[in-house]
N, C-alpha and C positions, 0 to 999 in steps of 0.2 A: 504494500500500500504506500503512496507518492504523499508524506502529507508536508502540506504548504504546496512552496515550488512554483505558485500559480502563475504567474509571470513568465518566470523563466520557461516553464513546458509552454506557455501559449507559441513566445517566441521562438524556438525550438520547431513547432506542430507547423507554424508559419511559411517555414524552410521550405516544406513541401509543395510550395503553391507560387513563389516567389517566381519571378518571369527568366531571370539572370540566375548563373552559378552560385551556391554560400560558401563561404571559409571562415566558419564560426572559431571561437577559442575559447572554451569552458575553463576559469582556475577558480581556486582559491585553496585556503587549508589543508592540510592531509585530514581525512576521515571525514569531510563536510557532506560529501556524498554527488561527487561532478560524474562519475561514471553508473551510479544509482539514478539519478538523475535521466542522462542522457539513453540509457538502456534503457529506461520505463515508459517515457516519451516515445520512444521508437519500438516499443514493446519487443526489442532483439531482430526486428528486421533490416539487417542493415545487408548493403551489397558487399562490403566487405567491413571487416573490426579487426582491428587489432592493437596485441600489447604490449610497449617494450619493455624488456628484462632490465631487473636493477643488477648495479653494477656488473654488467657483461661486456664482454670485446665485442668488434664488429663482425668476426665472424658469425658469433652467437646469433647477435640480432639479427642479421641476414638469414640463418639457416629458421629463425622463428618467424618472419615475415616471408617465408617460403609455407613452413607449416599454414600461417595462419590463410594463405591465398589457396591451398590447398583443400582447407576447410572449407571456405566459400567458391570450390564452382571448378578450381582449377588443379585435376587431377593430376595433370602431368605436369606440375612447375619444377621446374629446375632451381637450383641454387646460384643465386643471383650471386653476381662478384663485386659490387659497387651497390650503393641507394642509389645513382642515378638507374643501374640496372634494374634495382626493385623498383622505382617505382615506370618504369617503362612495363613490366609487367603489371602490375595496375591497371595501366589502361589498358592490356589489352582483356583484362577481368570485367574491366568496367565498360569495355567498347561491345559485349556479347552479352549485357543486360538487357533486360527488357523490360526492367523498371523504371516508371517516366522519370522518378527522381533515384540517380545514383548516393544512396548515402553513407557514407565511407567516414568511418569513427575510430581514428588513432589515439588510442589512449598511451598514459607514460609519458608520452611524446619526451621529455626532456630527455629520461633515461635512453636513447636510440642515440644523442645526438654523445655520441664519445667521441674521444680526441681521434685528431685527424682524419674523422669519417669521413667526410663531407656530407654528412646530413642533411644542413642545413640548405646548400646549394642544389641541393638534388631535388629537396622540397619545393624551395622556391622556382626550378625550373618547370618541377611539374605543375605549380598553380599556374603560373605565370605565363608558362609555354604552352600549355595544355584545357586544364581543368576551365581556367575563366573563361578558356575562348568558345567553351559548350554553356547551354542552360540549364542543363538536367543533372550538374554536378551538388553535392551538398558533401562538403568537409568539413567534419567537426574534432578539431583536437584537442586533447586534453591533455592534465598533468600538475603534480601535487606540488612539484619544484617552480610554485608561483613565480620566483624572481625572473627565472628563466622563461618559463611562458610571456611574462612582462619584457623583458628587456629583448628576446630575439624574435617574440611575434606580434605582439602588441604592438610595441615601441621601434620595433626594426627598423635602423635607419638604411638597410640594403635594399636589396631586392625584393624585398617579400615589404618596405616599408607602404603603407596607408593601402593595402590589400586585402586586412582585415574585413567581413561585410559586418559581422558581430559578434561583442565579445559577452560575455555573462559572466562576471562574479559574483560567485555563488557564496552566500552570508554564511553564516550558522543561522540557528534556530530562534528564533525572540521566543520570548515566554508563551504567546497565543499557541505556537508552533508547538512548543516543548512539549503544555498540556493536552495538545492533539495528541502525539507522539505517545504519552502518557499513558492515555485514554485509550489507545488502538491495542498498546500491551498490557491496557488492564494493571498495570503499578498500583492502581490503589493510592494514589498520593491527593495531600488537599493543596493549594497554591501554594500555603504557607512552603510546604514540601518540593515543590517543584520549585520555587525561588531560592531555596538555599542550597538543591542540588544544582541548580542554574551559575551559585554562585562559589560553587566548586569546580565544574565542566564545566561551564557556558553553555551555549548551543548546537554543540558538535552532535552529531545524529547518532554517529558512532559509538562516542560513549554512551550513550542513554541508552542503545540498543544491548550494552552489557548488565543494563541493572534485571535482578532476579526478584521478580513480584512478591517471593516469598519473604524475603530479606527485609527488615525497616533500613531509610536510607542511611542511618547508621553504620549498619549491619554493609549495607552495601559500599558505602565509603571506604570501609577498611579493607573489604572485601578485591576492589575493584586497584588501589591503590600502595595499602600498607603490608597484606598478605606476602609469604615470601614471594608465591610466584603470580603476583597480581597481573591480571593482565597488561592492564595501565600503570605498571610502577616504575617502567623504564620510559613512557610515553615523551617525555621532556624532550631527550634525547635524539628518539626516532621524528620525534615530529620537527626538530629544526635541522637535523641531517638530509630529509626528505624535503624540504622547503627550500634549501640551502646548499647549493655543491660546498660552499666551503663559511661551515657554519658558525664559526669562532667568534668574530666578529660581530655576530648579532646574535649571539647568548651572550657576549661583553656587554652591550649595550642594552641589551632587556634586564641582565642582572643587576646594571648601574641603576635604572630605573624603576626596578625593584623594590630600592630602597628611599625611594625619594616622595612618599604621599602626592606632592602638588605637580610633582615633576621635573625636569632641567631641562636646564637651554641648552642648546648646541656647546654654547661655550663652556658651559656646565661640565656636560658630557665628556669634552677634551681634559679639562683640566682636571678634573675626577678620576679619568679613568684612565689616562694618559694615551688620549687616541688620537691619530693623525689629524687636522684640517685639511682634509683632502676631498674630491669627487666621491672617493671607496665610503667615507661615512656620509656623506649625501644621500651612494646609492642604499647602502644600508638599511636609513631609516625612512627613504621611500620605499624600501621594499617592506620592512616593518611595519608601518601602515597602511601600506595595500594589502598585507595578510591577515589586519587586521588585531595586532599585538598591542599597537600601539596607537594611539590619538596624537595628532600635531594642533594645537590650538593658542590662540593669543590670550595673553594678560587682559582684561579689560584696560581701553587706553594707551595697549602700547604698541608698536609698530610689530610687523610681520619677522622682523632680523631677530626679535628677541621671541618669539615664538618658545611654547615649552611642549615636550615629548613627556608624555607619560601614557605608563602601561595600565592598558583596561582588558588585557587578555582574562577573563577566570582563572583557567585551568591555569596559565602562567604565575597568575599571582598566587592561588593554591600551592602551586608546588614551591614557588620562594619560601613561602609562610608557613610549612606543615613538610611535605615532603622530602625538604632538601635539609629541613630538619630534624627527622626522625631520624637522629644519630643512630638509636637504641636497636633499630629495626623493629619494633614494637608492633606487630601484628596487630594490636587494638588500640593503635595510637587515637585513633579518633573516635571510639564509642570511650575511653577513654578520660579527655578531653573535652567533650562537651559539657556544656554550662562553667566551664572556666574562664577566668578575665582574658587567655589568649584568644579562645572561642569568639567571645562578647567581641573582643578587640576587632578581632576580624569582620566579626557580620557587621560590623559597620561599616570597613574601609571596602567590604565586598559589595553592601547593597547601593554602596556610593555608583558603583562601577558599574555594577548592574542598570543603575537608571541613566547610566551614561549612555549605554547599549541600548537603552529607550526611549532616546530623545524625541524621537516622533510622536511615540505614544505619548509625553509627557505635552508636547507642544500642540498634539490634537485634543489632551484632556485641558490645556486652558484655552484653547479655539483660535489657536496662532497656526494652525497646519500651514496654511496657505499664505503667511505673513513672513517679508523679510526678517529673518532674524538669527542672532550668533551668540551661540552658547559659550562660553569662556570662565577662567575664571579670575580669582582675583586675593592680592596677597596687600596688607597692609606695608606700608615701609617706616611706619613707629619703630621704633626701639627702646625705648624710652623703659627703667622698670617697674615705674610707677604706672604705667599704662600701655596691657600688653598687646601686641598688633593683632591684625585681625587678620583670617584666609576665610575666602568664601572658594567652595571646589566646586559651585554650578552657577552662575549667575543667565539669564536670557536678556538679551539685549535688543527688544522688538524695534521695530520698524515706527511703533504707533507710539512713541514719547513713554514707554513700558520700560522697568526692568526689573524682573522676575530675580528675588534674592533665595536658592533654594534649600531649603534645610532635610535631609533625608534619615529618615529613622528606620530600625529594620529592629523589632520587637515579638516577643511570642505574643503577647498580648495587646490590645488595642494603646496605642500610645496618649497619655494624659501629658497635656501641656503645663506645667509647670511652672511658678512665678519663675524662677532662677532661667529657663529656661526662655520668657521673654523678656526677661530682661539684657539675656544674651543675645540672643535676634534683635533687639532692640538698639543695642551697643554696635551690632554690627552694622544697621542700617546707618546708624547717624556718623560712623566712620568711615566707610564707604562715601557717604551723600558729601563728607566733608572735606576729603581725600583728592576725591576725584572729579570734585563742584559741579556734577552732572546737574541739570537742570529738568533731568526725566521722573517719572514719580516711580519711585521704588514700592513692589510689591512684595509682600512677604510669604513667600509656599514652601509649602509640609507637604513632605513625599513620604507616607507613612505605611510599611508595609502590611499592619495589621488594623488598621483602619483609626482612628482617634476617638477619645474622649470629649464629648461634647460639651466641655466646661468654658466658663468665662474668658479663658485664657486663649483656648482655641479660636475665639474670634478675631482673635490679633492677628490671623493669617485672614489674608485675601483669597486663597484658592489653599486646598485644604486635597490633596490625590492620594487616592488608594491603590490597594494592588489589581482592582478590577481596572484601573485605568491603566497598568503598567501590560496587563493579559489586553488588550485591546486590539485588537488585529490592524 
């Protein structure tokens, strides 16, 4: 069952009808589900599929892009000596179809293109030379090594540059998603449950598809992560080696940001972490934010050069926070664990992160969808220790003379507003207003995962969001 995705399969379904050849490019994340996707949309009818082996020589992949043309149609293929040779057999696979749209689905893809193959030109000659100049072609490639799909198909500044017809990056799950997902396997979970498993995995399809209905998520946290041989207990690892031919570099700079709540500058970055100013951390943490690890956002007020990186991956910040430190190897580190100040500590810096990953929802729940507007945040520059500075870590900066000051709380129980606690929002507005002598009316919103207390207090907020607004499709 395909749940979500709606978009993306329409686009996809579209292919087939389109007047001109396609050369779509399916990325994102390992385990988000681009070949799940693509397979179910096509329900397996393709004219040819195939998938390239990780870490193999050229011979390997040539003798398996033999197999797989063999699969589909072509009993007698031979063993190609080159990719320009495979794909010259291609078309003659695809010249003896009789389906009005040939649709032809390379998965891997990055893994095929090893050193000195000439992969990439063999590719490019077959679109280029071939493919586009028919109408009945549809190519859709895939591959888990985003950077790579990004920088030599996307972004190619060669031969294969602006050839692209369409690309799909494919998200993880939002919460609407997650509860669908839930509900199809019968988990048995109430929001509250899926928000904090949310805020462990994120919305990877993959991990969810390992929790055991029997299990509470407890039971399955430890299960899935801290067990000797959990399945997901090396996942860190695999997933930025698979994202990454040379991954160092960007576990440097996700671990620097790890530990920074509000996040760092560029400059930050360097002088922290002792890393080059060069194009290579440019390309880095544009790749980091198209894989979606990391958010790039402005200070409220300050220009685009001072811009700050901070990490909103889940599963990322899970494993900084929990994983990477269960020295003990402690099999029940996290049933454990629970209701401790580490715990507590966490579900806040997590449900923060969580509503970051929900911006839409939160922007359709005050009736901005359709309104200019930029999320950011914002850090006092007092020092003073008579008067301690202020960070706000959401602020919305509408279009319509608005800005959304927002405080996020993530509670078992319905959250009570608290004198101490407006007088803290309170502190924060009139420093802020004062800071930065914005002339916009500042609003005050509660993003409350367990709903509020309808006390006098709580009326100090303008807009008052629940978790039915965060599940919002």
């Amino acid at each position: 069952m395909l749940i979500g995705r709606k978009k993306e399969k329409e686009l996809l379904a579209k292919l087939l009808y389109e007047e001109e050849s396609s050369f779509v490019a399916v990325y994102g994340r390992r385990r988000v589900g681009k070949t799940y996707l693509v397979r179910k949309t096509f329900e397996d009818k393709f004219t040819f599929f195939h998938t390239g082996l990780a870490n193999s020589p050229l011979n390997k992949q040539l003798a398996a892009w033999r197999t797989s043309l063999r699969d589909y149609g072509m009993k007698k293929a031979r063993l190609p000596h080159t990719w320009l040779d495979a794909f010259d057999m291609l078309k003659e696979l695809v010249k003896v179809s009789n389906e009005p749209k040939k649709l032809l689905f390379i998965d891997e893809l990055p893994w095929m293109d090893t050193h000195k193959s000439g992969f990439l030109p063999a590719l490019e000659y077959f679109w280029n030379g071939w493919a586009s100049a028919r109408n009945d072609v549809v190519l859709i490639v895939c591959g888990s090594a985003t950077s790579w799909i990004i920088n030599n198909i996307i972004k190619n500044h060669g031969g294969l540059h602006n050839r692209i017809t369409h690309n799909i990056h494919l998200q993880p799950f939002s919460l609407h998603e997650c509860e669908q997902y839930a509900a199809s396997k019968r988990l048995g979970m109430n929001r509250r449950q899926i928000m904090e498993c949310y805020m462990v995995m994120g919305g990877v399809p993959y991990y969810w598809s390992k929790l055991a209905r029997e299990r509470s998520l407890a039971q399955n946290v430890d299960a899935l992560f801290f067990e000797q041989d959990a399945v997901l207990r090396d996942e860190f690892g695999n997933l930025f080696a698979s994202l990454f031919k040379k991954p160092e570099p960007y576990i440097a700079v996700v671990g620097l940001l790890g530990t920074k709540k509000a996040g760092m500058t560029r400059e930050e970055l360097i002088e922290t972490g002792g890393l080059s100013d060069n194009g290579k951390l440019t390309e880095v943490l544009e790749n980091l934010e198209a894989c979606g690890f990391i958010r790039k956002y402005k200070s409220f007020g300050m220009k685009n050069k001072n811009a700050l990186y901070q990490l909103i991956d889940s599963y990322t910040l899970f494993y900084y926070q929990f994983i990477q430190q269960n020295l003990q190897s402690d099999e029940h580190f996290w049933s454990a664990n629970i209701a401790t100040p580490l715990y507590y500590n966490w579900c806040g810096l997590a449900f923060e992160r969580l509503c970051l990953l929900h911006l839409p929802q939160i922007k359709a729940a005050l009736g901005i969808s359709g309104m200019v507007s930029n999320a950011c945040s914002w850090v006092s520059t007092r020092k003073s220790e008579e008067e301690k500075g202020v960070q706000i870590d959401l602020l919305i900066d509408r279009n319509d003379e608005v800005i959304d000051l927002c405080e996020m709380k993530f509670t078992k129980a319905a959250y009570s507003v608290s004198d101490e606690d407006v007088e803290k929002m309170m502190h924060r507005q009139s420093v802020f207003a004062a800071e930065t002598s914005t002339r916009k009316a500042i609003h005050l919103v509660l993003v409350s995962a367990s709903g509020v207390v309808r006390n006098a207090n709580a009326n100090e907020f303008q807009n008052i969001l629940t978790a039915e607004d965060l599940f919002a499709q």
